[in-house]
VEXFI-489141 format. One record per residue (C-alpha): residue number from 1; residue in one letter; chain; z, x, y. Coordinates in steps of 0.02 Angstrom, whole numbers. Example, Ala and Ser with C-alpha at 12.3 -4.5 7.8 and 13.67 -1.06 7.14 Angstrom:
pos->1, code->A, unit->A, up->390, east->615, north->-225;
pos->2, code->S, unit->A, up->357, east->684, north->-53;
***
This chain:
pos->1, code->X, unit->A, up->758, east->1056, north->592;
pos->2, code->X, unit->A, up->705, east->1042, north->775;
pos->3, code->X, unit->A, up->586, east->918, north->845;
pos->4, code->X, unit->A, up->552, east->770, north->705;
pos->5, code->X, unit->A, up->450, east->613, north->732;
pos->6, code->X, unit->A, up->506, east->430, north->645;
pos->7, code->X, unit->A, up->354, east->314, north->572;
pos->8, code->X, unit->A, up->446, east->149, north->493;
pos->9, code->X, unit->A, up->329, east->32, north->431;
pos->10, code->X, unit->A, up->407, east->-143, north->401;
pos->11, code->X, unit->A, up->326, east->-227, north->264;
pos->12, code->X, unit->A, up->321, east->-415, north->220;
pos->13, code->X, unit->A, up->397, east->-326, north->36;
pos->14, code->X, unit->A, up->462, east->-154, north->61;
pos->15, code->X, unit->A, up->507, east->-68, north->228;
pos->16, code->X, unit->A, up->460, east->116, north->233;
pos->17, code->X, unit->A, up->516, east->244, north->334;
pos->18, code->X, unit->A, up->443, east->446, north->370;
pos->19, code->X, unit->A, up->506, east->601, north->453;
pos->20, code->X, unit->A, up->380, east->744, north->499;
pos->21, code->X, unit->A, up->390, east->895, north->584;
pos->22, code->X, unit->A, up->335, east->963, north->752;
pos->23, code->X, unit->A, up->184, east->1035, north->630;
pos->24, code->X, unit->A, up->155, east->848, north->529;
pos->25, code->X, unit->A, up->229, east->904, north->373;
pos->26, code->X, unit->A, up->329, east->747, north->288;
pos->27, code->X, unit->A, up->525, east->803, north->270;
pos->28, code->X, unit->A, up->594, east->650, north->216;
pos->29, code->X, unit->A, up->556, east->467, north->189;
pos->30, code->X, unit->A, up->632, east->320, north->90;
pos->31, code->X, unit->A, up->588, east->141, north->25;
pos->32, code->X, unit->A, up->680, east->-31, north->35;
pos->33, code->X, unit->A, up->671, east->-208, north->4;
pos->34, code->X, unit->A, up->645, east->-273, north->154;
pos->35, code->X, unit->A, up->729, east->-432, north->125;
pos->36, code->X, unit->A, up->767, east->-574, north->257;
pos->37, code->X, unit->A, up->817, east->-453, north->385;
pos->38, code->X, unit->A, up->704, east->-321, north->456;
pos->39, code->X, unit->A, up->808, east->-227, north->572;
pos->40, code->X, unit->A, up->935, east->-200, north->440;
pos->41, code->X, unit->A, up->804, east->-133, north->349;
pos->42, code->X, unit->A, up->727, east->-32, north->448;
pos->43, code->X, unit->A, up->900, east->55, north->492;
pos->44, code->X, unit->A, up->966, east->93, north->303;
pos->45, code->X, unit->A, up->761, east->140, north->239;
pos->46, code->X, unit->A, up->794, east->252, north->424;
pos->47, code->X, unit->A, up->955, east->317, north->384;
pos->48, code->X, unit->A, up->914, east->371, north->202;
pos->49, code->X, unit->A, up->740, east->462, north->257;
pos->50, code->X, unit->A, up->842, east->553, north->395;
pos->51, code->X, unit->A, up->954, east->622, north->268;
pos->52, code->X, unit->A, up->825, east->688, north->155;
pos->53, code->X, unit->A, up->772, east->779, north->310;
pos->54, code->X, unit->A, up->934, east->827, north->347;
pos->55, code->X, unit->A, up->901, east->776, north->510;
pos->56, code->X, unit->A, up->991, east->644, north->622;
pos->57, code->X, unit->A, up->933, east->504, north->750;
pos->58, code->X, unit->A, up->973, east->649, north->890;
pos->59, code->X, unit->A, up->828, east->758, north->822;
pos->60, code->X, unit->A, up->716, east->596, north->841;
pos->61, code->X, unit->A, up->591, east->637, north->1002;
pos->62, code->X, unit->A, up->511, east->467, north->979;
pos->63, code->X, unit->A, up->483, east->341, north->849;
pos->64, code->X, unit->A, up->355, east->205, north->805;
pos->65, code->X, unit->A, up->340, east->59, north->724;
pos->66, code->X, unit->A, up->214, east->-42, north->619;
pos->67, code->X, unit->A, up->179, east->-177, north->493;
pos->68, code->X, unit->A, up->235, east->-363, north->479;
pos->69, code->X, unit->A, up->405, east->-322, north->579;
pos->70, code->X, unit->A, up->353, east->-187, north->699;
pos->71, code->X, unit->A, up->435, east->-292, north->826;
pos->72, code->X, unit->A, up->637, east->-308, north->726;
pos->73, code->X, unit->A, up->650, east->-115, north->740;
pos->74, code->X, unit->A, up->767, east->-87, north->904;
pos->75, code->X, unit->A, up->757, east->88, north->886;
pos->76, code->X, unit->A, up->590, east->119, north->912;
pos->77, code->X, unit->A, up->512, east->186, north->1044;
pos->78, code->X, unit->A, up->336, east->99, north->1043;
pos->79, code->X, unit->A, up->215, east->-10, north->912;
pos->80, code->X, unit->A, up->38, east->20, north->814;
pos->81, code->X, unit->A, up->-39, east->-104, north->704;
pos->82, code->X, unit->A, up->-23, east->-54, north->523;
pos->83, code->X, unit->A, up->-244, east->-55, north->525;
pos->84, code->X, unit->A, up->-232, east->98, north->670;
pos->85, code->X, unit->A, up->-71, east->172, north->569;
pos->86, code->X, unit->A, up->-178, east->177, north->408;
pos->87, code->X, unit->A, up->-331, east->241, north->477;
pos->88, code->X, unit->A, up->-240, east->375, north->581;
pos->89, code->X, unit->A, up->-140, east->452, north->417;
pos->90, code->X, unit->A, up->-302, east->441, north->312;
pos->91, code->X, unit->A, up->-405, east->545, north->435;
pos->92, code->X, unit->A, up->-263, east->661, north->483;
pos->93, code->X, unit->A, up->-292, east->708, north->286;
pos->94, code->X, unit->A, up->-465, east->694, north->239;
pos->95, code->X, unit->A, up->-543, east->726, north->426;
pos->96, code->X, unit->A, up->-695, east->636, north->372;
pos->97, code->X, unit->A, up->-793, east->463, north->344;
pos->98, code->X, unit->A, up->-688, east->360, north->215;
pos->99, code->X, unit->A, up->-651, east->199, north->184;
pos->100, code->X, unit->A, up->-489, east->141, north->170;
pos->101, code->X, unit->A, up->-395, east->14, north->45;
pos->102, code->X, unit->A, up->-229, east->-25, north->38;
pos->103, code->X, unit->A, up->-172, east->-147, north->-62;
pos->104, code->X, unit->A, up->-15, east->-222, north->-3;
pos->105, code->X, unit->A, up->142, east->-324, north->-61;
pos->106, code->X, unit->A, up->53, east->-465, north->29;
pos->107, code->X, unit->A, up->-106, east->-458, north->77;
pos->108, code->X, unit->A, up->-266, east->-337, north->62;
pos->109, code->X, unit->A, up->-346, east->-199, north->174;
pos->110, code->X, unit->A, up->-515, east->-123, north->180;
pos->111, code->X, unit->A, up->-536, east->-2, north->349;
pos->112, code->X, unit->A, up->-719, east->92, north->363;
pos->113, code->X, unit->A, up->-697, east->251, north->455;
pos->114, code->X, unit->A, up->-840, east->376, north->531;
pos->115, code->X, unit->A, up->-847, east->560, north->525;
pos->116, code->X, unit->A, up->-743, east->552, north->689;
pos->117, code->X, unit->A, up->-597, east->450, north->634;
pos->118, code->X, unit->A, up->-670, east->269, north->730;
pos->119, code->X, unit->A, up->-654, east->102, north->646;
pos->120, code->X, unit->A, up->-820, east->41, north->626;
pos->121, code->X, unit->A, up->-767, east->-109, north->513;
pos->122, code->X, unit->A, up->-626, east->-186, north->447;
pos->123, code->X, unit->A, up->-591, east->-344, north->319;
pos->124, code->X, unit->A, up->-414, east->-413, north->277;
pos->125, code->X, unit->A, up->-390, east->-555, north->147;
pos->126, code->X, unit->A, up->-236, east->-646, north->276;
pos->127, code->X, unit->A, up->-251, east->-829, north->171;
pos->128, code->X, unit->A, up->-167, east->-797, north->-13;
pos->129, code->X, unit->A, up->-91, east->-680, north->-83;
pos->130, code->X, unit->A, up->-227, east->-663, north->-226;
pos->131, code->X, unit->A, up->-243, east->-462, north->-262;
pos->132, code->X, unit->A, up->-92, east->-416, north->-188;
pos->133, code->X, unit->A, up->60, east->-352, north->-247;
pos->134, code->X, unit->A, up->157, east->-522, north->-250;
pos->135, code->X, unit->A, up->7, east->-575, north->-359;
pos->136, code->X, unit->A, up->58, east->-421, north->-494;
pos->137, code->X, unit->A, up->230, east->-475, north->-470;
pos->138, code->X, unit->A, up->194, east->-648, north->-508;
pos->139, code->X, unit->A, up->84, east->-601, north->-661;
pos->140, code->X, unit->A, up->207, east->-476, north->-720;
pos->141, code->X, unit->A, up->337, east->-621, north->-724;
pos->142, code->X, unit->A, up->226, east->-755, north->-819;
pos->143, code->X, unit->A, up->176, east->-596, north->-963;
pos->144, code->X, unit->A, up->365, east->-577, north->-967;
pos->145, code->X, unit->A, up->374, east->-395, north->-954;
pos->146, code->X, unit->A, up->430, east->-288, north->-779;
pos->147, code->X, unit->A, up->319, east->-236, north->-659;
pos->148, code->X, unit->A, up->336, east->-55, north->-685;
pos->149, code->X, unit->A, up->275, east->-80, north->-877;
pos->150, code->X, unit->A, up->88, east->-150, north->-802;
pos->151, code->X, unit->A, up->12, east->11, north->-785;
pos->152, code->X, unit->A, up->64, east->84, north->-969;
pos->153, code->X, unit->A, up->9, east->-65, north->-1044;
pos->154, code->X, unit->A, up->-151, east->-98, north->-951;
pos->155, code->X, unit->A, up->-197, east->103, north->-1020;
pos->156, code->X, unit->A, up->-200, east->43, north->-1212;
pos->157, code->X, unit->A, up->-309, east->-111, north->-1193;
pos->158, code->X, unit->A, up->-456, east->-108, north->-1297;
pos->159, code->X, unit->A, up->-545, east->-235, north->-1162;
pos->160, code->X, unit->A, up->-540, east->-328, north->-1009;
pos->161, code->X, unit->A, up->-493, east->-515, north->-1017;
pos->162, code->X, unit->A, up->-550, east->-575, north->-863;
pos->163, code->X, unit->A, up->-481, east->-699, north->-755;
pos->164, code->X, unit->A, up->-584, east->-834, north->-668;
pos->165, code->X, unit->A, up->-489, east->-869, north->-495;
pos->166, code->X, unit->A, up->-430, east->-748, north->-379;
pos->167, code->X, unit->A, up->-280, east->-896, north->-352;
pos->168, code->X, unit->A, up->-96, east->-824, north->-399;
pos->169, code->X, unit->A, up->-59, east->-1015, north->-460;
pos->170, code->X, unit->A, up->-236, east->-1023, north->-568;
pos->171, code->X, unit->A, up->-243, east->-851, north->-623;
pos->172, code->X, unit->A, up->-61, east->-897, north->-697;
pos->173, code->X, unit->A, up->-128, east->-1047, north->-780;
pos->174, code->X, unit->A, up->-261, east->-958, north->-848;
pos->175, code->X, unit->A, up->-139, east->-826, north->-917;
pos->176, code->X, unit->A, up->-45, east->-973, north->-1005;
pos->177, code->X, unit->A, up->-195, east->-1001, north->-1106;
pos->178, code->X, unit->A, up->-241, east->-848, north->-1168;
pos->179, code->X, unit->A, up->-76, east->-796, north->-1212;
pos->180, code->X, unit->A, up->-61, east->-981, north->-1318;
pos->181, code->X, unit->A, up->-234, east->-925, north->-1414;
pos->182, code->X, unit->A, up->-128, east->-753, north->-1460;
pos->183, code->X, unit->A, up->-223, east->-635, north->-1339;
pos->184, code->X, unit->A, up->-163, east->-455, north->-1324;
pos->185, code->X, unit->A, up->-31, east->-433, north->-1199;
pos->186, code->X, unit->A, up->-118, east->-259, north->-1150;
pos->187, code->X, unit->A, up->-311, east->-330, north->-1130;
pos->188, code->X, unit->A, up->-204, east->-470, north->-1026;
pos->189, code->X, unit->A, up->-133, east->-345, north->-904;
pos->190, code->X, unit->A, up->-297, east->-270, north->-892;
pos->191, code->X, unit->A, up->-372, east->-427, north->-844;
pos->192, code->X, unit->A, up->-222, east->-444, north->-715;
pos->193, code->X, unit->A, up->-284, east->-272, north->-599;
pos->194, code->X, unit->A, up->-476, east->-321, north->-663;
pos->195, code->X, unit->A, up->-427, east->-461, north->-552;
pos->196, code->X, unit->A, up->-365, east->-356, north->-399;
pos->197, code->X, unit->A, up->-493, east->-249, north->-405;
pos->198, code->X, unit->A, up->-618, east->-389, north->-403;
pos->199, code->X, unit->A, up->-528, east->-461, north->-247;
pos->200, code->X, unit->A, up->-548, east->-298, north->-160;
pos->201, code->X, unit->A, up->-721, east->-284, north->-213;
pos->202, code->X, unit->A, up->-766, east->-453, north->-138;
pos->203, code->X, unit->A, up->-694, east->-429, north->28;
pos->204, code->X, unit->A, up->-816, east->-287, north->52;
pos->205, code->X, unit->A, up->-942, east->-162, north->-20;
pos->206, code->X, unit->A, up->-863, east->-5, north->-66;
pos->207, code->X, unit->A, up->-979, east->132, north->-22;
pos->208, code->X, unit->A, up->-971, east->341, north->-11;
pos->209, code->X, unit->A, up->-797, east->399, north->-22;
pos->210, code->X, unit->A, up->-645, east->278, north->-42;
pos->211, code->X, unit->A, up->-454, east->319, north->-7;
pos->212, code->X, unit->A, up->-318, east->204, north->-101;
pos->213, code->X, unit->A, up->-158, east->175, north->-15;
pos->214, code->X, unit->A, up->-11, east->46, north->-46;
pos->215, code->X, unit->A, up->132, east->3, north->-158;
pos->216, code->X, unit->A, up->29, east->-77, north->-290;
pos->217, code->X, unit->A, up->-101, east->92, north->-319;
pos->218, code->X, unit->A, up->76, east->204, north->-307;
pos->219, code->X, unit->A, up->172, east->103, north->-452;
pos->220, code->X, unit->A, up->-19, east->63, north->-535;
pos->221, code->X, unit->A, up->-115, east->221, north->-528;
pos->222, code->X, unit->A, up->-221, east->157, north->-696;
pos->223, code->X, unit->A, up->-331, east->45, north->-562;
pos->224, code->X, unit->A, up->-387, east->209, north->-484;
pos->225, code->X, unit->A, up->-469, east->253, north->-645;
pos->226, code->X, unit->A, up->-539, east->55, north->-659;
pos->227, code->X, unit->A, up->-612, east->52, north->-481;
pos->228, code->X, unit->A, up->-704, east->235, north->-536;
pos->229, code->X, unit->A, up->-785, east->149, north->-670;
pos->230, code->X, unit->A, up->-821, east->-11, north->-571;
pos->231, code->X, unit->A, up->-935, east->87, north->-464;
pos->232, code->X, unit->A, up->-1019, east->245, north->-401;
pos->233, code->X, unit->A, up->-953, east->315, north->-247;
pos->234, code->X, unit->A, up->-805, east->429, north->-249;
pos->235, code->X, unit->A, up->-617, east->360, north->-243;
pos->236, code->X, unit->A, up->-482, east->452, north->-199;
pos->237, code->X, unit->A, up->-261, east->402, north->-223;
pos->238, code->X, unit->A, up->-176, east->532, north->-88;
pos->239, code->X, unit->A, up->13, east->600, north->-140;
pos->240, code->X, unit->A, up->129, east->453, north->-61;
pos->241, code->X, unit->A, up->3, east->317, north->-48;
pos->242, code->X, unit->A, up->137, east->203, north->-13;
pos->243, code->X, unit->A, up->192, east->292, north->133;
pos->244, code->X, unit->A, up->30, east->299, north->219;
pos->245, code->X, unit->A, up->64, east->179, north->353;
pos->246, code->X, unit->A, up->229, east->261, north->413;
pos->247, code->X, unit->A, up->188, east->439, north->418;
pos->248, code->X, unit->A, up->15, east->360, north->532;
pos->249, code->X, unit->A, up->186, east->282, north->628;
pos->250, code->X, unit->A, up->236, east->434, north->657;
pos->251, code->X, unit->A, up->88, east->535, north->699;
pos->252, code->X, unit->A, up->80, east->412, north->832;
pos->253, code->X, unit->A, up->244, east->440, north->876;
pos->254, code->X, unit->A, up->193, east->624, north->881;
pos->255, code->X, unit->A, up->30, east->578, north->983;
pos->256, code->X, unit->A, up->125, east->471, north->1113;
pos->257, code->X, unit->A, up->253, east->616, north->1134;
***
């Protein structure tokens, strides 16, 4: 395959890794759990992404690391926060002002980019997990159904039962209730990404065009849909959303060469 350049972006939840090409083409990637340890991880999410490229760790010119365990990968070659890794795969796409959220397994993201690719603001909800995907997780459990049946049954609500904290451990409580008065299990998943969205929302003013990226929009693409009809400006949920933070890994890998 020739040159290829290694992004792995080690979650607090899932550890992802990404291959491109001399010309920034994604030829392989993978997800795991990432578990209790993060080089082990990184290493079989590394291995499996490699394969799908049919590539090996000799084609590798350089590789970089981001997210919560940037610093557990001993393979890599250098580290980028996961706020520059975003906002570097975003642009590289849309090449123009956006603003960025990306909902993660444990906390949220909202990155304001120019016409140039700068930062010009950035908000990050690092106290709770309220919004994130541990939150859906933790919802999903206390409904009783999996997490990958949220976004099917959010789609068939007739309304939106809306939750009054942002709190995992309230929110839950809340849930308790509703579901003793025989509330709709749909409306109540609707309630639960009214909820994220709402978090999001708060954090900052979504304005002009918005780009979605993170586990929780890739397994929940319904709350694209929501946040259009929260609002007016323009949202957008790129192939891979998931991914977004180690293919801007390895861009900067590519960058750095």
């Amino acid at each position: 395959m020739g040159k290829v350049y290694l992004g792995v972006d080690v979650g607090s939840t899932y550890c992802k890794s990404a291959v491109l090409s001399e010309d920034k083409q994604l030829l392989g990637y993978h997800i795991v759990r990432t578990g209790t340890d993060f080089e082990q991880a990184a290493q079989a999410a590394t291995r499996s992404a490699l394969n799908m490229s049919e590539c090996s760790m000799d084609d590798v010119i350089r590789c970089t690391s981001t997210g919560y365990g940037r610093d557990n990968v001993s393979f890599s070659n250098n580290t980028v926060s996961e706020i520059s890794c975003h906002s570097k795969a975003v642009f590289e796409k849309y090449h123009s002002a956006v603003t960025i959220v990306d909902i993660g397994g444990q906390d949220n993201k909202v990155i304001v980019l120019d016409s140039n690719g700068k930062r010009v603001n950035f908000v990050m909800n690092r106290k709770c997990a309220a919004g994130t995907g541990a939150f859906v997780e933790d919802m999903a459990q206390r409904l009783g159904i999996r997490v990958d049946e949220m976004d099917k049954y959010a789609r068939t609500a007739d309304q939106i039962i809306e939750l009054g904290s942002f709190c995992t451990v309230f929110a839950g409580t809340e849930l308790l209730g509703y579901i003793r008065n025989g509330a709709s299990l749909n409306n109540l998943v609707k309630g639960v990404f009214y909820s994220i969205l709402k978090r999001v929302t708060a954090m900052a003013q979504l304005q002009g065009t918005v780009v979605l990226t993170g586990g929780v929009v890739a397994n929940n693409p319904y709350l694209v849909e929501m946040l259009r009809e929260m609002g007016s400006c323009e949202v957008l949920l790129p192939s891979y959303p998931q991914l977004f933070g180690a293919i801007g890994a390895a861009l900067y890998a590519q960058s750095l060469k």
